[in-house]
C-alpha positions as CSV (number, residue, x, y, z in Angstrom):
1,X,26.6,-6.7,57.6
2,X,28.8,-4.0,55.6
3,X,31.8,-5.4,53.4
4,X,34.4,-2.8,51.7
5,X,37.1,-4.2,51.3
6,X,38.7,-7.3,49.5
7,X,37.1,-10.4,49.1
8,X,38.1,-14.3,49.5
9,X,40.7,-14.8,46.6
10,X,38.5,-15.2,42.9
11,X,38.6,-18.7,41.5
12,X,41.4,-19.5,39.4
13,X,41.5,-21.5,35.5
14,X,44.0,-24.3,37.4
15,X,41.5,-24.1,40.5
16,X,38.2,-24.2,38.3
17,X,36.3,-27.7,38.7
18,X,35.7,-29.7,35.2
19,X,32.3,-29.1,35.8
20,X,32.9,-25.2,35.9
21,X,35.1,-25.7,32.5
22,X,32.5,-27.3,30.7
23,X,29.2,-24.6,31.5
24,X,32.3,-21.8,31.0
25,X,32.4,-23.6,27.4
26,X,29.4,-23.9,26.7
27,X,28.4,-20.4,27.9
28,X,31.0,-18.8,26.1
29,X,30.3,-20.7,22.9
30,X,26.2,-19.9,23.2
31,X,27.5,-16.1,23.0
32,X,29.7,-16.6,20.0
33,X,26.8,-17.6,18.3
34,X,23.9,-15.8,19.3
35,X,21.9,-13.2,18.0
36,X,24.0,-10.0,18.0
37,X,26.9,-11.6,16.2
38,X,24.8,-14.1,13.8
39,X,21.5,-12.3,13.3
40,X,22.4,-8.3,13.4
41,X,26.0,-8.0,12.6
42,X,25.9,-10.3,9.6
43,X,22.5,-8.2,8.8
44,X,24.3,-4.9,8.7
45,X,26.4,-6.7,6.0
46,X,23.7,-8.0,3.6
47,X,21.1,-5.4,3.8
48,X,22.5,-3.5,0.8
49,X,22.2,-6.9,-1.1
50,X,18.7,-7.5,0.0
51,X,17.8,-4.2,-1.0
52,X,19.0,-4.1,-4.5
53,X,17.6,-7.8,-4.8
54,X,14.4,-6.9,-3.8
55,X,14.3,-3.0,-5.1
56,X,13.5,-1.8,-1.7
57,X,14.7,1.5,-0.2
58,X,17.5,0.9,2.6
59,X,15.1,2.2,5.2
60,X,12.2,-0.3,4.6
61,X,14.9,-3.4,5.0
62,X,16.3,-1.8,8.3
63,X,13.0,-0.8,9.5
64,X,12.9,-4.4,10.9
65,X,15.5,-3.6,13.6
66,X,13.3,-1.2,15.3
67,X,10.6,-3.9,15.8
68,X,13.0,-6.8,16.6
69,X,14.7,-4.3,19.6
70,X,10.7,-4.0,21.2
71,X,10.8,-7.9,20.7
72,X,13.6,-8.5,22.2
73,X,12.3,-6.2,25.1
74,X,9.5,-8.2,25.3
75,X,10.7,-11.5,25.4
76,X,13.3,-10.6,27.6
77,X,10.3,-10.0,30.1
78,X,9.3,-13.4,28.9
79,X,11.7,-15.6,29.2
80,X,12.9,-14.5,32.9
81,X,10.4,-16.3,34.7
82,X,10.2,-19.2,32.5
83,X,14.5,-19.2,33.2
84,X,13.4,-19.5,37.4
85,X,11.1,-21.9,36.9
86,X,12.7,-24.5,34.1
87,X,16.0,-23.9,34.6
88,X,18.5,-22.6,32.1
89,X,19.8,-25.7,29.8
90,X,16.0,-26.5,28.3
91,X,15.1,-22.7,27.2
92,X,18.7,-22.5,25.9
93,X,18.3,-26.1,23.6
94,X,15.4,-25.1,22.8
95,X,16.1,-21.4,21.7
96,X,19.6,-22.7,20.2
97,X,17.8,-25.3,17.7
98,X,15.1,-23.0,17.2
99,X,17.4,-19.9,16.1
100,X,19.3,-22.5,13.3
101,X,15.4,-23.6,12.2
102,X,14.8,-19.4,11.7
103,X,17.9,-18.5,10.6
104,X,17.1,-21.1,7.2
105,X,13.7,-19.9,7.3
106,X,14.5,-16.5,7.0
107,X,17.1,-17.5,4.1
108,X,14.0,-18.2,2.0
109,X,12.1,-14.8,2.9
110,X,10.0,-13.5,-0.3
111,X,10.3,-9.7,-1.6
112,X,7.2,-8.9,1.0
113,X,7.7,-6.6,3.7
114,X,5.2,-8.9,6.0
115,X,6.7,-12.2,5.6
116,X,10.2,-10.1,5.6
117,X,9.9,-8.8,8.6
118,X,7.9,-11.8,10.1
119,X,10.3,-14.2,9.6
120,X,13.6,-11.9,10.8
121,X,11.2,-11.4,14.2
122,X,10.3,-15.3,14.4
123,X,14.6,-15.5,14.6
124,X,14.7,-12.8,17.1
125,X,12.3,-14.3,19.1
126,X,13.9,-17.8,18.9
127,X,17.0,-16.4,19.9
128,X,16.0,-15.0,22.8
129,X,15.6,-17.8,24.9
130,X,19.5,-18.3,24.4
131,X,20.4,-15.1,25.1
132,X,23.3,-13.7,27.2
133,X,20.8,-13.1,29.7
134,X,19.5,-16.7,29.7
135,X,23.9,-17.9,29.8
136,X,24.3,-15.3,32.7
137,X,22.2,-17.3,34.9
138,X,23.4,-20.6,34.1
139,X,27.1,-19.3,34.7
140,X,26.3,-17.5,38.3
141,X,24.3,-20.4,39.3
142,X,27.9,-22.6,38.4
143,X,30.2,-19.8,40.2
144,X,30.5,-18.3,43.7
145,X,34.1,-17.2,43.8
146,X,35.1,-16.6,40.4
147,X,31.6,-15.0,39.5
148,X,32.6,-11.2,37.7
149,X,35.2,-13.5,36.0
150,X,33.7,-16.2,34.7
151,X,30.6,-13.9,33.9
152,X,32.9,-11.4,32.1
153,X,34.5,-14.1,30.0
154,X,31.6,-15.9,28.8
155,X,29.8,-12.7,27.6
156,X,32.7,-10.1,26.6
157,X,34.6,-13.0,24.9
158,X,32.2,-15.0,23.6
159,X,30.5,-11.8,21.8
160,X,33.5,-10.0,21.5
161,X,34.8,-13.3,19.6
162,X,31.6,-13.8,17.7
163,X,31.4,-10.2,16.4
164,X,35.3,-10.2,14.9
165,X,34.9,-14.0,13.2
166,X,31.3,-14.0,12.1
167,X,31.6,-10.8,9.9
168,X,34.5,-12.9,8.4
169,X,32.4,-16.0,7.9
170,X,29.4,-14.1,6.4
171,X,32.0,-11.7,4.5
172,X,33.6,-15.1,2.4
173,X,30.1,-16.3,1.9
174,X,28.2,-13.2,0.9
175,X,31.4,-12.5,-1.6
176,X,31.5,-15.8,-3.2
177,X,27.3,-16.3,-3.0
178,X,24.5,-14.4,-1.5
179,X,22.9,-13.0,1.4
180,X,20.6,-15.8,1.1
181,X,23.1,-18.3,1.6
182,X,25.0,-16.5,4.1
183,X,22.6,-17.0,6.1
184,X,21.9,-20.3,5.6
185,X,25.5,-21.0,6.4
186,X,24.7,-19.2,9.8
187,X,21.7,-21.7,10.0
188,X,24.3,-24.2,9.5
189,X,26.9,-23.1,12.0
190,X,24.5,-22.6,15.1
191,X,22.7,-25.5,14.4
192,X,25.1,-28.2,13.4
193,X,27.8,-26.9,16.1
194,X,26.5,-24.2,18.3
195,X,23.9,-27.1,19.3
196,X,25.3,-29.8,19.6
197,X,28.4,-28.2,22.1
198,X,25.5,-27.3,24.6
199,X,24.0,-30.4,24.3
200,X,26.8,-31.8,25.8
201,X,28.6,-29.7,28.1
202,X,25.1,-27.0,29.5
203,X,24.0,-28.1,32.5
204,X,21.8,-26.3,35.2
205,X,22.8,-24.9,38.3
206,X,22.2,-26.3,41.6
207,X,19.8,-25.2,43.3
208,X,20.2,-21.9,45.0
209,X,23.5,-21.6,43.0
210,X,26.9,-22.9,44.1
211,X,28.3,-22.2,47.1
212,X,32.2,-22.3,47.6
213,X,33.3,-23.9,50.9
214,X,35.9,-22.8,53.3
215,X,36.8,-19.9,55.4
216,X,37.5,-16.3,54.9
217,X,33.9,-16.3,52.8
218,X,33.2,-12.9,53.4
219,X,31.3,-12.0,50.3
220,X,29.4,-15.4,50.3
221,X,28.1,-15.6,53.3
222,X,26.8,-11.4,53.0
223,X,25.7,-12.7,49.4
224,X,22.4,-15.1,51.1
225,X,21.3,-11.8,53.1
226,X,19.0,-11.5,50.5
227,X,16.9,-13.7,48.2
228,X,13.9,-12.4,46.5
229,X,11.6,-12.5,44.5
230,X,10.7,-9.8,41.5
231,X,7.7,-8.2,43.5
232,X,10.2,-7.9,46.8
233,X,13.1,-7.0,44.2
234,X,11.1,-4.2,42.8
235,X,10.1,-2.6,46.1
236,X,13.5,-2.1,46.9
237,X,16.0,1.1,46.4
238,X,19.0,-1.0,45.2
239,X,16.7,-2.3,42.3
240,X,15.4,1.1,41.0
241,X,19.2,2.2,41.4
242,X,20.4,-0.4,39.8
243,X,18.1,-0.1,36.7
244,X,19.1,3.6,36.3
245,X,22.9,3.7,36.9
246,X,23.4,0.1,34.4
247,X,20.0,0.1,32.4
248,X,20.2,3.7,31.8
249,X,24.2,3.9,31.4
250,X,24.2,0.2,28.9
251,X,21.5,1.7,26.8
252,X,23.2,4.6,25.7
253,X,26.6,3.5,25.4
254,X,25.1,1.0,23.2
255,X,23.3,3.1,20.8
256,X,26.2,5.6,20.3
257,X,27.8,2.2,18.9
258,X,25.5,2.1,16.3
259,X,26.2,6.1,15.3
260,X,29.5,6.4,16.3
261,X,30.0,6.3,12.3
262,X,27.2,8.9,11.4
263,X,28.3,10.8,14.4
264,X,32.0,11.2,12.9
265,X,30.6,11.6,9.2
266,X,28.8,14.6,10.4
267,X,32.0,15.8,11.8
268,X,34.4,15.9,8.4
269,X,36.1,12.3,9.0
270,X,36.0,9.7,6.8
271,X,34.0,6.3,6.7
272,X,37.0,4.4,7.7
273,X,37.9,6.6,10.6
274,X,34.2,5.2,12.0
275,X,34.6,2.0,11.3
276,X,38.5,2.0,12.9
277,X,36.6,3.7,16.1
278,X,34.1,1.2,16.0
279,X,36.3,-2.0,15.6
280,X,37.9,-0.3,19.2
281,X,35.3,0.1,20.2
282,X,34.0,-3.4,20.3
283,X,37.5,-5.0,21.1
284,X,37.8,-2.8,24.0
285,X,34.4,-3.7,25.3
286,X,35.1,-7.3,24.7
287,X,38.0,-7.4,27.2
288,X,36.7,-4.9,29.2
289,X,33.9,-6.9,29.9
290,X,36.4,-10.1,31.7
291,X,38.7,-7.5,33.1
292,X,35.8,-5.8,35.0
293,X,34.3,-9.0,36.3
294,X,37.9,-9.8,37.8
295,X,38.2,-6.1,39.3
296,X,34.1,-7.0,40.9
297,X,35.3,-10.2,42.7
298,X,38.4,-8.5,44.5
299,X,36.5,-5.1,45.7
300,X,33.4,-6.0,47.2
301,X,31.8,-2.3,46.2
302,X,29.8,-1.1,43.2
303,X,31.5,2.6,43.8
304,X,34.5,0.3,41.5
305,X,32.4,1.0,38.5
306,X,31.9,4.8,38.7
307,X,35.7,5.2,37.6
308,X,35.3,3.2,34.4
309,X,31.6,4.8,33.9
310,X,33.5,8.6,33.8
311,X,36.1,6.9,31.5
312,X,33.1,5.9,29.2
313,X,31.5,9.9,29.8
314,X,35.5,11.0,29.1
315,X,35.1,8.9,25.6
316,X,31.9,10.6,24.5
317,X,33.4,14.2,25.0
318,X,36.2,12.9,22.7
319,X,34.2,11.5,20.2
320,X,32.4,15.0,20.1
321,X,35.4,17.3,20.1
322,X,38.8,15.3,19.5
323,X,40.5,16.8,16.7
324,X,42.4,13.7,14.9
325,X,42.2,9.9,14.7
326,X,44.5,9.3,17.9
327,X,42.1,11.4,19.7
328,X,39.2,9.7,18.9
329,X,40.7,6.2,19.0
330,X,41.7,6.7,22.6
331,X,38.0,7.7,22.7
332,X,37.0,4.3,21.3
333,X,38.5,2.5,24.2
334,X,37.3,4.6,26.5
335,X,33.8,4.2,25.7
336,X,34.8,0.5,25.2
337,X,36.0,0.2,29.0
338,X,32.6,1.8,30.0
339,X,30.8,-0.3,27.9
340,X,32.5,-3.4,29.0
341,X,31.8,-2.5,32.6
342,X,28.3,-1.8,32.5
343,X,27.4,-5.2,31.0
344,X,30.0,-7.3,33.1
345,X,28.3,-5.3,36.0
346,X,24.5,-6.5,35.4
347,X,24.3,-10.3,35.8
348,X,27.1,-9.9,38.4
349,X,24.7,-6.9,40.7
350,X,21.3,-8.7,39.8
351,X,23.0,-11.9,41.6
352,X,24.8,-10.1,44.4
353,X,22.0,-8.2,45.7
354,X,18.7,-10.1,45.1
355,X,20.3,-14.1,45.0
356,X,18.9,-16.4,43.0
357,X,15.3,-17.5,43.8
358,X,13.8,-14.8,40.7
359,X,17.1,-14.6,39.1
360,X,15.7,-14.6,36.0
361,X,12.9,-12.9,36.1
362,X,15.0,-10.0,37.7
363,X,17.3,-9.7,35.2
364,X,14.8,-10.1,32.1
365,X,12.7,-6.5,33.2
366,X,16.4,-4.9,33.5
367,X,17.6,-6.2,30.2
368,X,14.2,-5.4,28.8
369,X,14.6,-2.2,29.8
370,X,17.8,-1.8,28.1
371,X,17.0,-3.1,25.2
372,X,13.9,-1.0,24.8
373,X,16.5,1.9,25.2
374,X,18.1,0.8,22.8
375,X,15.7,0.8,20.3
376,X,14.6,4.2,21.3
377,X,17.8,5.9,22.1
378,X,19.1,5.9,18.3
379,X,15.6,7.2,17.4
380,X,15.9,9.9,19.7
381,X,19.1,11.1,18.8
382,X,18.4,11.0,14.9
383,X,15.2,12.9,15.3
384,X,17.4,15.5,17.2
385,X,19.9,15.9,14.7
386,X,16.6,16.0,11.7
387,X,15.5,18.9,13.8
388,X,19.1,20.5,14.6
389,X,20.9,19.4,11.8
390,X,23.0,18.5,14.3
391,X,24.3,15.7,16.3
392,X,25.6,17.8,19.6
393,X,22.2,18.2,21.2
394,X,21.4,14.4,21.5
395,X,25.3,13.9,22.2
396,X,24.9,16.3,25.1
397,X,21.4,15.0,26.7
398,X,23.0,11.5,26.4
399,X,26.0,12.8,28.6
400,X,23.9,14.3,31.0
401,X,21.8,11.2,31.4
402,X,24.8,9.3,31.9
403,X,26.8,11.8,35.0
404,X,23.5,11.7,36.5
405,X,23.4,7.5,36.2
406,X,26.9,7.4,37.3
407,X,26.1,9.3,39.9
408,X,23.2,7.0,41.3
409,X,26.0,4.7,42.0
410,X,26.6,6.8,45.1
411,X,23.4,5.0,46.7
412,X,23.5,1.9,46.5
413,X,23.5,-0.4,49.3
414,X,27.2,-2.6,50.1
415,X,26.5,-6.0,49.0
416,X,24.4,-8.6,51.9
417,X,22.7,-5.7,53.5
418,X,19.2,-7.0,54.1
419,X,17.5,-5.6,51.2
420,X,13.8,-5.8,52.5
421,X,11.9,-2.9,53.8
């Protein structure tokens, strides 16, 4: 069965059950303090201090980010079938008390690049069982009607939220301490109130995931066409579709975050014109990511993202070639309304086309694969520009990769078509 058009009316804050409220919470709280806000953005902040403290050059103290993306890959893998099969609230407790145990751990790190860069992966890997990717399942599984939404909120806010406070939290204590006690007061934070919130409001899904009741349930009844497991998953077209037009699409739109500032440097503008682009950047993906998962339960078709993936193409070319600041602001929300999309769009197509039965296993290769992406992609485009002196090659591979993934879009399959053979 085909659907095209509009789908039964999105759950609504008055209509959402207490029980909805609470994992909504909770979810959205687990993303305020996870790893990209607490572990990498306050890093970013102290790793001039850490390498004046220990008289290392800057590159030997970031070098650890290239090893915690493979992790992260890695674990993402990982933790996906250990989500199916033990449900979301245990990994997240334990990942959530394990993170605050690492986080102090890694507060006490000696001037040793082993034990450095042990102790930052022991907190990546801790982390990763409460990841967005571990919350995205716990929030479908809680939301039929309402999904995009609810998903949106509790990752673009909850991040978005988490990467504008906790730079201000870690700012006030690296400025009046260290970086050591910085991030011992992130230690503090996850563990003494991240925790203790999932604790008491997490709870898993039901099983299969809830289903709304009522008529007019156009999109949830084509929703149970399919329900498969990762081997059936992979053997279909919609997965390998899927993987290029969002993996492909999210990993590069994520690492030109990270250089949008050396990418503008290069050009002639100033450091704060980067980091103005960048705090759009972020803000813009942030909404973006709640406003696209409302746009995905009203138009039951994934050809609604290709619009917002050209906007996020539009934003590169802008970045590239836009003359002055207004320029290249409106190309920091454009790139932040792609950005937003793509990640709103994962958990949400993961859920709609393959159910829930390897939901997490599913989801863990494609966020793997993103995240090895994104450890490669910033690679990639700096070797370019160490061979070009230039940053347009890379920037113009990295558009063509993404018109050909917004272009896969093209194929995929409406949502409850039967999805095996």
């Amino acid at each position: 069965m085909t659907v095209l058009g509009p789908v039964a009316e999105p759950v609504s804050a008055a209509r959402m059950t207490p029980a909805q409220a609470r994992i909504l919470f909770a979810a959205t709280m687990g993303n305020f303090m996870s790893a990209t806000p607490v572990l990498y953005t306050v890093f970013g902040m102290v790793l001039i201090p850490i390498s004046q403290e220990f008289g290392w050059p800057r590159a030997q103290v970031s070098g650890v980010l290239g090893l915690a993306a493979l992790c992260a890959a890695a674990m993402a893998f990982a933790t996906g079938p250990l989500v199916d099969r033990y449900g979301p609230r245990r990994l997240i407790l334990m990942g959530s008390l394990s993170f605050a145990v690492a986080l102090g751990l890694f507060s006490l790190a000696p001037a040793r690049v082993l034990p450095f860069y042990g102790l930052f992966l022991l907190a990546d890997i801790a982390a990763a069982f409460a990841s967005p990717m571990t919350y995205s399942k716990a929030v479908s599984g809680w939301f039929d009607r309402g999904r995009g939404a609810a998903l949106g909120f509790a990752g673009g806010v909850g991040n978005g939220l988490g990467a504008t406070v906790i730079p201000i939290i870690g700012g006030v204590l690296l400025s009046r301490f260290d970086w050591r006690v910085t991030y011992q007061g992130m230690a503090l934070m996850v563990g003494a109130i991240g925790f203790p919130i999932l604790l008491r409001y997490l709870r898993d899904p039901p099983p299969g995931g809830l289903r709304d009741a009522g008529p007019a349930r156009a999109e949830t009844m084509t929703a149970t066409a399919n329900d498969l497991t990762l081997r059936q998953a992979i053997g279909t077209r919609a997965f390998w579709i899927t993987a290029l037009a969002i993996g492909l699409c999210a990993a590069c739109m994520t690492a030109m975050f990270t250089n949008v500032v050396p990418v503008l440097t290069e050009r002639g503008f100033a450091l704060a014109d980067g980091v103005t682009v960048v705090t759009v950047f972020a803000l813009v993906c942030a909404v973006a990511q709640w406003l696209m998962g409302l746009v995905l339960d009203r138009i039951a078709t994934p050809l609604i993202l290709v619009p917002f993936y050209l906007l996020g193409l539009g934003g590169l070319l802008l970045l590239q070639y836009g003359p002055s600041m207004p320029w290249l602001v409106a190309a920091g929300v454009m790139m932040g309304l792609g950005l937003g999309a793509e990640y709103s769009a994962l958990p949400f197509l993961v859920s709609r086309y393959f159910g829930f039965r390897s939901y997490g296993a599913i989801a863990g290769v494609l966020y793997g694969g993103i995240n090895v992406g994104m450890g490669l992609i910033p690679f990639a485009m700096n070797g370019i520009f160490d061979v070009y002196r230039s940053y347009d090659p890379a920037l113009h591979l990295i558009q063509g990769l993404m018109l050909a993934a917004t272009a896969a879009f093209l194929f995929l399959p409406s949502y409850g078509r039967p999805l095996r053979g």
